[in-house]
NUPATI-320670 format. One record per atom (N, C-alpha, C): chain; x, y, z; residue number from 1. Coordinates in steps of 0.02 Angstrom, whole numbers, plus 50000, padded with zeros to 5 digits. Layout:
REM NUPATI-320670
> A:X:Y:Z:NUM;
...
This chain:
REM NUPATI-320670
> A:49559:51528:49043:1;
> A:49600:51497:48992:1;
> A:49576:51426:48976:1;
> A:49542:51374:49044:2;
> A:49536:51317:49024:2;
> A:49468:51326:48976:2;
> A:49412:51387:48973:3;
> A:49364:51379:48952:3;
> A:49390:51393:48872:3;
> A:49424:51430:48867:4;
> A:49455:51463:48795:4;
> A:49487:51401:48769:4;
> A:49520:51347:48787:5;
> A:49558:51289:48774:5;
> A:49496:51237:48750:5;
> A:49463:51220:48771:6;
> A:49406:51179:48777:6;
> A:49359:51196:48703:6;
> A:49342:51279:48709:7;
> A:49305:51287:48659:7;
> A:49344:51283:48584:7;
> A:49414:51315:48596:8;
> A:49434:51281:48525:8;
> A:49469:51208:48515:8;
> A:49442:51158:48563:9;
> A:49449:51111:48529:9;
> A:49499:51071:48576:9;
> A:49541:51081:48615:10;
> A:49604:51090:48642:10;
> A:49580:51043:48730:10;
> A:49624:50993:48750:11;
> A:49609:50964:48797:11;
> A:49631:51046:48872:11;
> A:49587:51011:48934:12;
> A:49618:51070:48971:12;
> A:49652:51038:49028:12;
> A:49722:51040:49040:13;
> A:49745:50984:49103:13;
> A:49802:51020:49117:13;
> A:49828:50999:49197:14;
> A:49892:51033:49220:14;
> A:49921:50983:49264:14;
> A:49986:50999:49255:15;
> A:50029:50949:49291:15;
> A:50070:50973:49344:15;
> A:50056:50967:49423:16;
> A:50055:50993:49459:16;
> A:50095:50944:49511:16;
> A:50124:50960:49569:17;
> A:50140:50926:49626:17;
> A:50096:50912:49691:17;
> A:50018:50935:49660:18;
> A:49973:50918:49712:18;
> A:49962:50946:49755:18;
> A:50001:50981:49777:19;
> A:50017:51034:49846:19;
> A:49963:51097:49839:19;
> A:49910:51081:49833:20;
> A:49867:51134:49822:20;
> A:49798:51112:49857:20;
> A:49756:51183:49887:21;
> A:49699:51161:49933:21;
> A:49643:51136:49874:21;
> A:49592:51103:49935:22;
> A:49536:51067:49876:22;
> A:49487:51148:49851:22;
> A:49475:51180:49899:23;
> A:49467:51238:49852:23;
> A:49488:51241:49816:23;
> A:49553:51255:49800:24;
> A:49593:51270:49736:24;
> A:49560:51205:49691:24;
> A:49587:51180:49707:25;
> A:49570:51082:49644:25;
> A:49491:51114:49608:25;
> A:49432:51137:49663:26;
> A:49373:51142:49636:26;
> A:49373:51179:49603:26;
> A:49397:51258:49607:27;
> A:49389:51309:49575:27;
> A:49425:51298:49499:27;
> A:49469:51250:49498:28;
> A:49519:51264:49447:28;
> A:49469:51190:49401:28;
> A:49418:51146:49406:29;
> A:49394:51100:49405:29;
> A:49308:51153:49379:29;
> A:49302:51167:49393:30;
> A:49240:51218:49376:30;
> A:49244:51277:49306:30;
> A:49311:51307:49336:31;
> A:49365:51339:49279:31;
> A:49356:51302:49194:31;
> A:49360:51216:49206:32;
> A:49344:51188:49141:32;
> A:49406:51150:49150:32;
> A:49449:51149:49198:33;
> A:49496:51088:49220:33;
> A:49486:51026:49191:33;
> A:49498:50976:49135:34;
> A:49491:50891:49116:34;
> A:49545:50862:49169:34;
> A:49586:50886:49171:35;
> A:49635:50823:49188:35;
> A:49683:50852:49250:35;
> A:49709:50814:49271:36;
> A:49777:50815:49327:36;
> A:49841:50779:49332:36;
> A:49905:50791:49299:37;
> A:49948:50756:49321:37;
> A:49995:50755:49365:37;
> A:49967:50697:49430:38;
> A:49995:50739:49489:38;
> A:50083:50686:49505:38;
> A:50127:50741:49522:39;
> A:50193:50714:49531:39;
> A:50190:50691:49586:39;
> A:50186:50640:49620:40;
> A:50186:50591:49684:40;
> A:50283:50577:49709:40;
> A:50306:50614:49747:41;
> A:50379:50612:49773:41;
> A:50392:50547:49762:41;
> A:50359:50543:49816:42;
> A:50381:50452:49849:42;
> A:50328:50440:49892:42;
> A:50341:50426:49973:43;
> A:50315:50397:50020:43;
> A:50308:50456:50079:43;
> A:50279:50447:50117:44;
> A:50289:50510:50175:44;
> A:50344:50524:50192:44;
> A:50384:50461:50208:45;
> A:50464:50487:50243:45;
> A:50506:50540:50195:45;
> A:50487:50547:50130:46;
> A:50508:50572:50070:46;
> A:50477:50653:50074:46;
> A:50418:50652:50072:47;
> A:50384:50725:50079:47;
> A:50408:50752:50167:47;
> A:50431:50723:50207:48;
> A:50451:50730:50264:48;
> A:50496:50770:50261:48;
> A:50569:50730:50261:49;
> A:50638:50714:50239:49;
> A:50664:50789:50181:49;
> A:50615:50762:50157:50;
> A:50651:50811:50071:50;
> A:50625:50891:50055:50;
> A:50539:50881:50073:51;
> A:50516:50927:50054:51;
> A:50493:50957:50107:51;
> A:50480:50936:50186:52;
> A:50448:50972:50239:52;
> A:50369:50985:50224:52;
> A:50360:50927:50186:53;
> A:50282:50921:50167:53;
> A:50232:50861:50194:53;
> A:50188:50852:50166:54;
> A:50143:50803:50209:54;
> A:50125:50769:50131:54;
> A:50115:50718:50115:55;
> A:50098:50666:50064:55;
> A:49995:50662:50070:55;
> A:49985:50688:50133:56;
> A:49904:50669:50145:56;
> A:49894:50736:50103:56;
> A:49910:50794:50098:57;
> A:49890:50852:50072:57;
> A:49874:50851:49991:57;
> A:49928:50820:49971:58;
> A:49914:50776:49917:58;
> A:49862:50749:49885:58;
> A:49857:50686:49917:59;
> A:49786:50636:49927:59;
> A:49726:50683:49938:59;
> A:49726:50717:49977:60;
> A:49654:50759:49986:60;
> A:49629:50814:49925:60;
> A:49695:50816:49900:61;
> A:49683:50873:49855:61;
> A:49647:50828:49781:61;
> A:49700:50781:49790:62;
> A:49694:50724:49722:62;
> A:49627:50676:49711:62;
> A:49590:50678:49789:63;
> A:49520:50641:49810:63;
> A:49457:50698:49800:63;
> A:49470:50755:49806:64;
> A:49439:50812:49791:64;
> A:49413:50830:49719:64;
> A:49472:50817:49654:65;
> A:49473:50827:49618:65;
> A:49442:50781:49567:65;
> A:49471:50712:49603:66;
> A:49446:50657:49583:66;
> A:49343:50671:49574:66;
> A:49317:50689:49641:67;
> A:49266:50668:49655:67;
> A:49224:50726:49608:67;
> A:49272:50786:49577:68;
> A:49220:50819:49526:68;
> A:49242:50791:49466:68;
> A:49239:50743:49445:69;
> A:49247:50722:49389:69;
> A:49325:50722:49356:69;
> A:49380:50766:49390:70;
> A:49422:50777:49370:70;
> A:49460:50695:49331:70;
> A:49509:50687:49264:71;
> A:49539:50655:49259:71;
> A:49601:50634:49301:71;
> A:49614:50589:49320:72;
> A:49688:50605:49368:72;
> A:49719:50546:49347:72;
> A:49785:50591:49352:73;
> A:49857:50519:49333:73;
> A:49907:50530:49387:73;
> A:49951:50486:49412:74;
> A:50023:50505:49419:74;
> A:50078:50498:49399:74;
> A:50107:50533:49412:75;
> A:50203:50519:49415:75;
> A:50239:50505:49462:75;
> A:50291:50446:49484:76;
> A:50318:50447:49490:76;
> A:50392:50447:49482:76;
> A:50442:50476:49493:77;
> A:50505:50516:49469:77;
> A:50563:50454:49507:77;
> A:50575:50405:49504:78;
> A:50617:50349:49540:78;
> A:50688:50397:49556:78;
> A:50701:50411:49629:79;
> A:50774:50434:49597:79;
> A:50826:50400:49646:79;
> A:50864:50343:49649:80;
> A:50924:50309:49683:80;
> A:50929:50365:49743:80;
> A:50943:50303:49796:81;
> A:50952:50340:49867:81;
> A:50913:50399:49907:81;
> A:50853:50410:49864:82;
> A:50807:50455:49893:82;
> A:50732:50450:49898:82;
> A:50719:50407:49857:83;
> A:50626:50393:49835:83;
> A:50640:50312:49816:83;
> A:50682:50272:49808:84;
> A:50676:50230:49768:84;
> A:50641:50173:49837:84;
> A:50661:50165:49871:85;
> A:50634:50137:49928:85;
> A:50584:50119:49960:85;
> A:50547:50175:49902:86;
> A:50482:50184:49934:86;
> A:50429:50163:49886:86;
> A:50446:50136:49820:87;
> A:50402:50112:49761:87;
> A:50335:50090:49785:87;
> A:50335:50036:49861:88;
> A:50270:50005:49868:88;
> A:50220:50049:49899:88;
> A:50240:50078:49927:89;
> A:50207:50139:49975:89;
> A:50157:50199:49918:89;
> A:50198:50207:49864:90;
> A:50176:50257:49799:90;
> A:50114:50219:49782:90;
> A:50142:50134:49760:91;
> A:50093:50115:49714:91;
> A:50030:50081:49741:91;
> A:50030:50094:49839:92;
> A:49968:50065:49847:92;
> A:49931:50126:49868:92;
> A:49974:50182:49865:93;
> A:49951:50271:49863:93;
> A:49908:50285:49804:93;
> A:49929:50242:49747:94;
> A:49893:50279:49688:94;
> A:49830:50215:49674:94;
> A:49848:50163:49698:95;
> A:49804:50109:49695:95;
> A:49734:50139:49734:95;
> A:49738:50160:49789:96;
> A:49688:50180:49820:96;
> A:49631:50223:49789:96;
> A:49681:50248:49746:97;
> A:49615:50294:49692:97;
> A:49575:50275:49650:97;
> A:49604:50202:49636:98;
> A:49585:50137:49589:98;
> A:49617:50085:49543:98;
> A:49586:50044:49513:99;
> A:49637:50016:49490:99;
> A:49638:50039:49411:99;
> A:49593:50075:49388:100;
> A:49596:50112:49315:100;
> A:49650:50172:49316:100;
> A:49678:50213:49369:101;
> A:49696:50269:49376:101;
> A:49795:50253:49358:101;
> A:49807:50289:49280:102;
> A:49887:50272:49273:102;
> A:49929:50297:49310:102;
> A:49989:50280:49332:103;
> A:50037:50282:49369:103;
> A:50096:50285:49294:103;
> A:50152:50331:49306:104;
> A:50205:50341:49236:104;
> A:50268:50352:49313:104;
> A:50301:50285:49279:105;
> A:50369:50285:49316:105;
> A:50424:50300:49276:105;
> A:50462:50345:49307:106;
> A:50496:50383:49272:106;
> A:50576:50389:49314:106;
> A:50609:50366:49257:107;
> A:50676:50370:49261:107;
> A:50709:50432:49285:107;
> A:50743:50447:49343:108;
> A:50784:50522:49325:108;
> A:50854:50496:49311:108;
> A:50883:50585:49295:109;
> A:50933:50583:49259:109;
> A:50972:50642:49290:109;
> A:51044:50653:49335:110;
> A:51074:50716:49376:110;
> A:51061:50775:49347:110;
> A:51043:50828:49373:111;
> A:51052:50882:49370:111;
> A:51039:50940:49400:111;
> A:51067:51010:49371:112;
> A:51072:51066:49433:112;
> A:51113:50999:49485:112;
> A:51105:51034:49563:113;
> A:51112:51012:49629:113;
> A:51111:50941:49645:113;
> A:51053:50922:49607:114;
> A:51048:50838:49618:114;
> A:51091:50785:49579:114;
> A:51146:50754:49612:115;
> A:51190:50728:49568:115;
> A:51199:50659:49574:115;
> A:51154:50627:49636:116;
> A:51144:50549:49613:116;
> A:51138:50514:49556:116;
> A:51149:50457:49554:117;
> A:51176:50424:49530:117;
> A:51104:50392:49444:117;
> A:51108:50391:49407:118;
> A:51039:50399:49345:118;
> A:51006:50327:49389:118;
> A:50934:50332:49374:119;
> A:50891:50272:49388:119;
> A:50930:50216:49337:119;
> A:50950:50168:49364:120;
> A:50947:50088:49337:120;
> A:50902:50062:49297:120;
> A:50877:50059:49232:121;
> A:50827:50034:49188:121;
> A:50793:49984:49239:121;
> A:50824:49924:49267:122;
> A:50819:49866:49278:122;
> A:50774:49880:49333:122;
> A:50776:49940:49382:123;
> A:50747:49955:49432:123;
> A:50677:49984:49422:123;
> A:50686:50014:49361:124;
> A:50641:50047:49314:124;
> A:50571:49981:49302:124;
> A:50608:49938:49271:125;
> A:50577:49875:49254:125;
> A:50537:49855:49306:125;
> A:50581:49853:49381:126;
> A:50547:49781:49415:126;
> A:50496:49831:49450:126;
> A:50502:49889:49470:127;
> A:50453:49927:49496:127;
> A:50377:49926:49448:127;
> A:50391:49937:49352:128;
> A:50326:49945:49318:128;
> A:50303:49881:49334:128;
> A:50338:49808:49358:129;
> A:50307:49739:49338:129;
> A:50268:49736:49424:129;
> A:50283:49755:49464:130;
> A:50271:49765:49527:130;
> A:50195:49816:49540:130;
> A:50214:49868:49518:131;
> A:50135:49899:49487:131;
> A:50097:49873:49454:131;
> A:50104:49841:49395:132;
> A:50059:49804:49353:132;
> A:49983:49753:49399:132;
> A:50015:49738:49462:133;
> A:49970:49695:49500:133;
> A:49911:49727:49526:133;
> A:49965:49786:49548:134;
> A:49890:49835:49573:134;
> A:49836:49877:49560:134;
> A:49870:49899:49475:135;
> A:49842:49954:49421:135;
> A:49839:49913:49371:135;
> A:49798:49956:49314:136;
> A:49787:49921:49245:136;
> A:49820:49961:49213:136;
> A:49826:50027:49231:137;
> A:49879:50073:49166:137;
> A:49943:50079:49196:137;
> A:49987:50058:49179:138;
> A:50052:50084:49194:138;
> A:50124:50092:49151:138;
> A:50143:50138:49162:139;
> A:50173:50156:49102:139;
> A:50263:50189:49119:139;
> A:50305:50166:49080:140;
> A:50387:50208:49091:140;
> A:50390:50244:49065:140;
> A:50408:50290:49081:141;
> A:50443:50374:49068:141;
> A:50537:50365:49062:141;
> A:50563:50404:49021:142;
> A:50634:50420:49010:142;
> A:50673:50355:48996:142;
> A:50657:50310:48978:143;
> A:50686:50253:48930:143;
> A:50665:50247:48874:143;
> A:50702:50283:48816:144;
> A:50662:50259:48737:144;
> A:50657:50170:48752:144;
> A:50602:50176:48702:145;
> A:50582:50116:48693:145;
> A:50570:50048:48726:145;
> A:50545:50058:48776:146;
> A:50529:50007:48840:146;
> A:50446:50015:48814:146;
> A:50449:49944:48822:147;
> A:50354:49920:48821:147;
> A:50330:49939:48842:147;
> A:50333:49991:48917:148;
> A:50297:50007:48977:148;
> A:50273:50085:48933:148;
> A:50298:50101:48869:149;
> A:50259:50159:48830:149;
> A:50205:50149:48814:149;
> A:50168:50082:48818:150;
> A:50120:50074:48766:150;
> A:50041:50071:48832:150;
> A:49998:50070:48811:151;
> A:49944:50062:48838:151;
> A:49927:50012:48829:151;
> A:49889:49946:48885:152;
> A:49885:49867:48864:152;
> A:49821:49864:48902:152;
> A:49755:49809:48857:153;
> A:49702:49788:48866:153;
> A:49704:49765:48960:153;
> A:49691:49795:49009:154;
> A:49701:49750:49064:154;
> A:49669:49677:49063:154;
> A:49614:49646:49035:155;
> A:49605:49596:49014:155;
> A:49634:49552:48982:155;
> A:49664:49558:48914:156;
> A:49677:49528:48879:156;
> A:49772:49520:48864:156;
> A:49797:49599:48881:157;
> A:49855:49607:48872:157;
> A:49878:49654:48804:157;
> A:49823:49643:48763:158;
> A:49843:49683:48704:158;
> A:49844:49748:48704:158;
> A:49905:49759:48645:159;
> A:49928:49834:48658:159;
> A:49858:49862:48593:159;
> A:49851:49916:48646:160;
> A:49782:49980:48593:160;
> A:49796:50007:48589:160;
> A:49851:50052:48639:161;
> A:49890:50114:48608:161;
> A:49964:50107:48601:161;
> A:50009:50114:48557:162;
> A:50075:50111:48538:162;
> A:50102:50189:48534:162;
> A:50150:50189:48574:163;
> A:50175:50252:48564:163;
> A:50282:50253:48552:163;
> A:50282:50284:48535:164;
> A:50350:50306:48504:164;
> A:50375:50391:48544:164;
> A:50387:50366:48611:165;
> A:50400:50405:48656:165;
> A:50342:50450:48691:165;
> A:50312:50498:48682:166;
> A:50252:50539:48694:166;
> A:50225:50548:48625:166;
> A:50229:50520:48564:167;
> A:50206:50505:48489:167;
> A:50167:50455:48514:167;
> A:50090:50455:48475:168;
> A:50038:50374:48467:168;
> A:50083:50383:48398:168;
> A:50093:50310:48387:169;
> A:50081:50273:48313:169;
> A:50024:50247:48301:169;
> A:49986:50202:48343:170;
> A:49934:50145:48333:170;
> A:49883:50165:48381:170;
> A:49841:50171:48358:171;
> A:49775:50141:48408:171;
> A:49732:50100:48369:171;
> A:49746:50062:48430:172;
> A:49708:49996:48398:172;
> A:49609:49983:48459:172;
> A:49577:50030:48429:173;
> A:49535:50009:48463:173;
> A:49458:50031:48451:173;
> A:49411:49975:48455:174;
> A:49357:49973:48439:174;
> A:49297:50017:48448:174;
> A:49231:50040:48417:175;
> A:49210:50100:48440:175;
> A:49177:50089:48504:175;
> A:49194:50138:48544:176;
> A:49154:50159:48617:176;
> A:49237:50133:48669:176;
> A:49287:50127:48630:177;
> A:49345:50128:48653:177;
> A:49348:50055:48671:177;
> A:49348:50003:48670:178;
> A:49358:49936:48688:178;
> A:49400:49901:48631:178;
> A:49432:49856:48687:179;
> A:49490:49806:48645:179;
> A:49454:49776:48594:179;
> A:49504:49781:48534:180;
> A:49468:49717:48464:180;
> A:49477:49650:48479:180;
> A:49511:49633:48540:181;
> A:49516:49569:48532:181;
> A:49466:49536:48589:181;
> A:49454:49578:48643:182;
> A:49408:49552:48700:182;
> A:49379:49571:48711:182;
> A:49360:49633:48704:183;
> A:49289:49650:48689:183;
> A:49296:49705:48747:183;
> A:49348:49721:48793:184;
> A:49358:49758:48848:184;
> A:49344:49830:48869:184;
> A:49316:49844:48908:185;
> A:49311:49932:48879:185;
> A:49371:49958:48913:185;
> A:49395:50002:48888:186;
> A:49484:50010:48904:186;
> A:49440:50105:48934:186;
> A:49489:50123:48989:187;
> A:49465:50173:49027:187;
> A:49493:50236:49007:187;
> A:49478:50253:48948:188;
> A:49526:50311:48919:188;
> A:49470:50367:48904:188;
> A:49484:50439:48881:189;
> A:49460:50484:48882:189;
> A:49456:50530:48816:189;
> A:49422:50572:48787:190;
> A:49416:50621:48748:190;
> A:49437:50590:48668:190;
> A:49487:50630:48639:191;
> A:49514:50618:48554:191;
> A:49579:50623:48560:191;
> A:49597:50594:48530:192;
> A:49679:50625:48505:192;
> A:49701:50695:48465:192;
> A:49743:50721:48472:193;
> A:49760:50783:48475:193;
> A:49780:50802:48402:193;
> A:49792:50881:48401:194;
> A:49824:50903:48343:194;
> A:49870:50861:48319:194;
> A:49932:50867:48373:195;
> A:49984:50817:48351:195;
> A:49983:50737:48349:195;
> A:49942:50716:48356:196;
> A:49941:50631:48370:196;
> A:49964:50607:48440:196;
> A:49951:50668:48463:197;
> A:49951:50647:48543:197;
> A:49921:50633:48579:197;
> A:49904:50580:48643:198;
> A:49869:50566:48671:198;
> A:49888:50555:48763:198;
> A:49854:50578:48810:199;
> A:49866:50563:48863:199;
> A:49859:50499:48880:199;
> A:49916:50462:48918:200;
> A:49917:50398:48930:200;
> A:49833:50369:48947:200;
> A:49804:50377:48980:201;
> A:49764:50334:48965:201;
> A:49679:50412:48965:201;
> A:49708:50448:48919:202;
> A:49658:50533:48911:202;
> A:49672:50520:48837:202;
> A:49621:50496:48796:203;
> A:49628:50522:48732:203;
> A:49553:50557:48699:203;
């Protein structure tokens, strides 16, 4: 399917919880795999605690994938009284992969079984400003209209990509992909899509 996706035109990526062997990562990476968006819980005590999982299984799978060229992003899912605790632990988890590699912090919201309490914007906030030190892409999920949608020059600060939820409006950026204002080469990927869509930092 990823080869059939590819040839007409079509990016090939899956969004996964990581939990998969590096065999798997290769085979599915050979397959014609571009991209990975991997859901990062929290911290170990979290994949412990919650899921009876290991957080390194993860990483190995995500370092695997990484090393065939694969694109890789994460998610993290903030959710009060269960993962939130653990913000620094995530973001020097995803730091390790580099400092080009986006991180999308993401608000939850109750449902089914899980009935804590909605992520706090504000918490939302101080966690993306807290990442910002360690990464160059970082981005909020499930708050319309928070700045943390847009894609920003790590150099300079300027926004190149503007988006209007998972909508680009703007790209603002020079050929071979670099900022108009600094001359920066911004670490993004492929074209933008049928719909004017673009992967946070995969276009």
């Amino acid at each position: 399917m990823f080869r059939l996706a590819r040839e007409a035109g079509l990016h090939a990526s899956i969004n996964t919880n990581g939990y998969l062997t590096e065999e798997a990562a290769a085979r599915l990476a050979r397959a014609g795999m571009e991209a990975m968006n991997v859901d990062i819980k929290g911290g170990r005590r979290t994949y412990r605690q919650w899921l009876g999982a290991f957080l390194e299984r993860l990483i190995s799978t995500a370092r695997a994938a990484m090393s065939l060229g694969v694109h890789l992003e994460f998610t993290y899912l903030v959710i009060p009284g269960v993962n939130d605790d653990e913000a620094d632990e995530v973001i020097d988890t995803v730091a390790s992969f580099g400092r080009s590699v986006p991180l999308h912090i993401a608000a939850y919201f109750p449902a089914h079984k899980l009935t804590n309490p909605p992520t706090p914007p504000e918490l939302v906030e101080e966690i993306w400003r807290r990442a910002r030190k360690e990464l160059d892409y970082v981005y909020v999920g499930n708050i319309p209209g928070h700045p943390g949608q847009h894609t920003y020059c790590p150099n300079c600060g300027h926004a190149v990509i503007k988006r209007a939820g998972d909508r680009v409006i703007k790209i603002d950026l020079r050929e071979s992909n670099k900022c108009p204002k600094c001359g920066h080469q911004i670490a993004i990927r492929g074209k933008p899509g049928r719909y004017g869509n673009l992967y946070r930092s995969f276009i």
